[in-house]
RODO-2510 file (C-alpha; in nm, 4 decimals, decimal comma):
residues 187
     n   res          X          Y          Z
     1     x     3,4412    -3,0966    -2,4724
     2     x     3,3361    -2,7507    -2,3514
     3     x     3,6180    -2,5996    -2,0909
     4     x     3,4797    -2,5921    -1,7443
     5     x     3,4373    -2,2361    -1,6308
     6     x     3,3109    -2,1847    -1,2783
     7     x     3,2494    -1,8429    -1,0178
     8     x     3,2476    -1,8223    -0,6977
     9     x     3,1494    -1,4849    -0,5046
    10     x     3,2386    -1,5747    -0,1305
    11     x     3,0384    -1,4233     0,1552
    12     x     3,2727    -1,5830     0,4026
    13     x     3,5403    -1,5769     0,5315
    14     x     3,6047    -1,2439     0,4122
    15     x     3,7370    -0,9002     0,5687
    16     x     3,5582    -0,5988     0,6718
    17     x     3,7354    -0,2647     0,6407
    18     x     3,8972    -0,3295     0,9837
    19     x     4,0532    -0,6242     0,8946
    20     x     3,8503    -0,8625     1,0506
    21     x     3,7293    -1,1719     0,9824
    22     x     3,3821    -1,1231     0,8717
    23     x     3,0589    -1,2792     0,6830
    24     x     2,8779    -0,9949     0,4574
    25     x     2,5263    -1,0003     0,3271
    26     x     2,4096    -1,1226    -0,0151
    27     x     2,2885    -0,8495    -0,2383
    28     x     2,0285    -0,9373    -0,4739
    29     x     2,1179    -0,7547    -0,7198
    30     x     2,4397    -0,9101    -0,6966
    31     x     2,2638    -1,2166    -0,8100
    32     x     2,0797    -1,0948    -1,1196
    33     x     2,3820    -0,9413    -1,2517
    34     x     2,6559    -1,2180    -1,2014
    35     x     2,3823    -1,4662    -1,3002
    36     x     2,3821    -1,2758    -1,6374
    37     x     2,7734    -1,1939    -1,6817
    38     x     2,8304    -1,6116    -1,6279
    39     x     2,5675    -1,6699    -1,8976
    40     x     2,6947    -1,4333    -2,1176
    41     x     3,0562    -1,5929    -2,0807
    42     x     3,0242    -1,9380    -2,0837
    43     x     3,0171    -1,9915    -1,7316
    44     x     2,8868    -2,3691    -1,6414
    45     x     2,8031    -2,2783    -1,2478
    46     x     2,7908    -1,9427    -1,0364
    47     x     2,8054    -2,0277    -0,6655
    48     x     2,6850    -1,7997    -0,4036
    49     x     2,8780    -1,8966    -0,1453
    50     x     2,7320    -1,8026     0,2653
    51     x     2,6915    -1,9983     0,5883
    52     x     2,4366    -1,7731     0,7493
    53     x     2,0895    -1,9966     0,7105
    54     x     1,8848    -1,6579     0,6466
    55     x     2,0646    -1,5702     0,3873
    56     x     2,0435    -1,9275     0,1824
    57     x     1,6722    -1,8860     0,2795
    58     x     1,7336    -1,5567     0,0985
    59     x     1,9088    -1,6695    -0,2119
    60     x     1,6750    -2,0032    -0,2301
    61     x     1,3433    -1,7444    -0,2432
    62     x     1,5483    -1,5459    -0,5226
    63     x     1,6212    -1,8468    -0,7281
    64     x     1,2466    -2,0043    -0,7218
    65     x     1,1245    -1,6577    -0,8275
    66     x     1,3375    -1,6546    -1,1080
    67     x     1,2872    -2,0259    -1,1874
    68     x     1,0003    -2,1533    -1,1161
    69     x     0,7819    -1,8767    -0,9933
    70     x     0,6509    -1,5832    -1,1707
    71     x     0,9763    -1,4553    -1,2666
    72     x     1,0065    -1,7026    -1,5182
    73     x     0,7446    -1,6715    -1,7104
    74     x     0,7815    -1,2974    -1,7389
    75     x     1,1400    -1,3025    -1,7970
    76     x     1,2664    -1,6154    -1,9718
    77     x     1,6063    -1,4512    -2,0186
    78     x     1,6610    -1,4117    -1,6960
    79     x     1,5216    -1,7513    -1,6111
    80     x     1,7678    -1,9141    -1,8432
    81     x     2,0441    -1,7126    -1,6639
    82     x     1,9308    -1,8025    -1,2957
    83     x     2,0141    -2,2067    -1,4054
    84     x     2,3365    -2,1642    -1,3977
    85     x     2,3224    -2,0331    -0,9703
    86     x     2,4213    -2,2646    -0,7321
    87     x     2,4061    -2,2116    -0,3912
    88     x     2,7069    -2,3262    -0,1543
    89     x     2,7317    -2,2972     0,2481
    90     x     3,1299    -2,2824     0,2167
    91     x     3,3898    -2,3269    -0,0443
    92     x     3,4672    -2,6590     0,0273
    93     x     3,1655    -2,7512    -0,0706
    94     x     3,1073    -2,5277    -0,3360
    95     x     3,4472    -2,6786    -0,5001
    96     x     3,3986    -3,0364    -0,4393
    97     x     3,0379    -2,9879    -0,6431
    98     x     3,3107    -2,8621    -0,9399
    99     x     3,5273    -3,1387    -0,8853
   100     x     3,2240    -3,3750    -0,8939
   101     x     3,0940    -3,1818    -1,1774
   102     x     3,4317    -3,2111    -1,3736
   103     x     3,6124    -3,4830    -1,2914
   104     x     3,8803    -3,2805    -1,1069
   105     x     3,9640    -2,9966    -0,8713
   106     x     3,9489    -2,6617    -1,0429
   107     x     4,2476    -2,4250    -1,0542
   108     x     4,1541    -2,1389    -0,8112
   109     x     4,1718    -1,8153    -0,9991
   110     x     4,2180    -1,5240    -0,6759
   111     x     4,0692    -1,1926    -0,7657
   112     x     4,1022    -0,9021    -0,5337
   113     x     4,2022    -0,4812    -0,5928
   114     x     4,4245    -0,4891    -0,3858
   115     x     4,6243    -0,7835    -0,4192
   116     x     5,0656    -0,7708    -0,4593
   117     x     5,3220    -0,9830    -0,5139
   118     x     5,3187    -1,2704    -0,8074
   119     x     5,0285    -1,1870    -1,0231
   120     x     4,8694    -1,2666    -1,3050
   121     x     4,7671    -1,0480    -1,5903
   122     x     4,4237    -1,1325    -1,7738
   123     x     4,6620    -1,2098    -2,1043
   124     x     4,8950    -1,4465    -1,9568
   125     x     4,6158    -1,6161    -1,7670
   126     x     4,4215    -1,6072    -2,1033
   127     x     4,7141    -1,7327    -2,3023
   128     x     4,7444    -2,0695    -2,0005
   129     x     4,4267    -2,1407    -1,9860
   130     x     4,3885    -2,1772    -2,3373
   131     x     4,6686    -2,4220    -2,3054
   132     x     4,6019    -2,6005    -2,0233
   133     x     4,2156    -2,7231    -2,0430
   134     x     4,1357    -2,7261    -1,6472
   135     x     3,8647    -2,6559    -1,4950
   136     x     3,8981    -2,2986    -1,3433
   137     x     3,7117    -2,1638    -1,0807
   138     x     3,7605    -1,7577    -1,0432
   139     x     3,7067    -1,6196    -0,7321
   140     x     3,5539    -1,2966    -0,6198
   141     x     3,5546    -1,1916    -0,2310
   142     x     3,2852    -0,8901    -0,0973
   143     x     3,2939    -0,6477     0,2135
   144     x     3,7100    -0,5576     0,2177
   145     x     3,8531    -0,8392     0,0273
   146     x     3,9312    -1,2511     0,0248
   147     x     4,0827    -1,3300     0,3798
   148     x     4,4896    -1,4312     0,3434
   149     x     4,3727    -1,8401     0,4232
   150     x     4,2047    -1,8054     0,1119
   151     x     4,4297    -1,6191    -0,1061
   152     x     4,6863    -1,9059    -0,0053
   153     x     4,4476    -2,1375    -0,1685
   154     x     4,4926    -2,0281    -0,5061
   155     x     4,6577    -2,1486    -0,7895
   156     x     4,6499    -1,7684    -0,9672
   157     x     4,6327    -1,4547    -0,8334
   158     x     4,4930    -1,2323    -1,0777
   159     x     4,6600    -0,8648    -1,0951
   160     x     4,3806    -0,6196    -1,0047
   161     x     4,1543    -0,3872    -1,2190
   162     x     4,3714    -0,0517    -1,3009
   163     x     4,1473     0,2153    -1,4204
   164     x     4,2523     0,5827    -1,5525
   165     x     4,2363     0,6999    -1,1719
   166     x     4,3472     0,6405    -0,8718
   167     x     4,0728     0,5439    -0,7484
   168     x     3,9997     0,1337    -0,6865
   169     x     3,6964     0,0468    -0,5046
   170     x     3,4432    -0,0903    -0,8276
   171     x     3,1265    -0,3137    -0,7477
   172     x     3,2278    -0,6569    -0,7292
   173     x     2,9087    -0,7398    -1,0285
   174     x     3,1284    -0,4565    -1,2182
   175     x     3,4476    -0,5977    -1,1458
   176     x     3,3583    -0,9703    -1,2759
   177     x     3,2084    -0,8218    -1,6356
   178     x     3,5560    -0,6646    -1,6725
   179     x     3,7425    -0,9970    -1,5462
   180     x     3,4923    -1,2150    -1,7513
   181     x     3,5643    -1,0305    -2,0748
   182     x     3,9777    -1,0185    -2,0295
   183     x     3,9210    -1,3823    -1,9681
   184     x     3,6637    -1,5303    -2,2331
   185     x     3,5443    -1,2062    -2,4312
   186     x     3,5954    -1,2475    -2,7975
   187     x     3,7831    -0,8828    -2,8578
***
């Protein structure tokens, strides 16, 4: 049996760079790109996960353009890539749909750039998960970063992306291609 890979990129409850609790918007292009990373790796669901109703409304019109609509017959790559989008109004329900989907709760992989303490590096996760055979669900916040109730919820917390510089602040599309491929790439 095929391991059960799962994303998440959470919309709420999130932080905004006052350190409030906040809900951001989804970005389409968001979508398209994720959509295609979770492909690429393996991924058997990508949940886009928001309560606001407009933006499901939103996310629904993306995903019947891409579909069922006219999107899909001029892009049957992208088409095949869009399947694997699921939208979710929370995490709890986004995660019981895993569970339901895989016979058990997944492990809750916590990405963020500026998370401390225990971490994870990509290798040792790597080298567990390989060993283990959960489900794993990895985790990506927007706006300013997964609240601290949902870090809590994790099983791993994942150390964050260290580039040449100093600086830390990548796209969060750019940030799960360089996650995905520590995780599942074949180099």
């Amino acid at each position: 049996m095929k391991q059960d890979y799962y994303l998440a990129l959470l919309h709420y409850p999130v932080y905004n760079r006052r350190r409030e609790v906040a809900v951001t918007s989804v970005a389409n292009m968001d979508i398209h790109d994720i959509a295609r990373i979770a492909m690429t790796y393996g991924i058997r669901r990508f949940y886009i996960i928001t309560p606001v109703e407009a933006q499901q409304v939103l996310v629904r019109k993306i995903l019947d353009h891409w579909r069922m609509g006219f999107g899909a017959q001029f892009n049957p790559l992208r088409k095949e890539a869009f399947e694997t989008v699921n939208l979710a109004k929370s995490l709890e329900e986004g995660l019981e749909e895993m569970a339901a989907l895989s016979g058990r709760m997944p492990k809750i992989v916590i990405t963020g750039a500026a998370l401390s303490g225990a971490l994870v590096s990509c290798a040792v996760l790597k080298e567990r998960m390989n060993q283990e055979k959960d489900p794993y669900l990895f985790l990506f916040g927007t706006g300013w970063g997964l609240t601290d109730e949902v870090i809590a919820r994790g099983d791993y917390r994942l150390a964050p992306i260290q580039g040449a510089a100093d600086y830390n602040h990548l796209a969060v599309r750019s940030a799960v291609a360089i996650v995905m491929d520590r995780l599942l790439g074949q180099g």
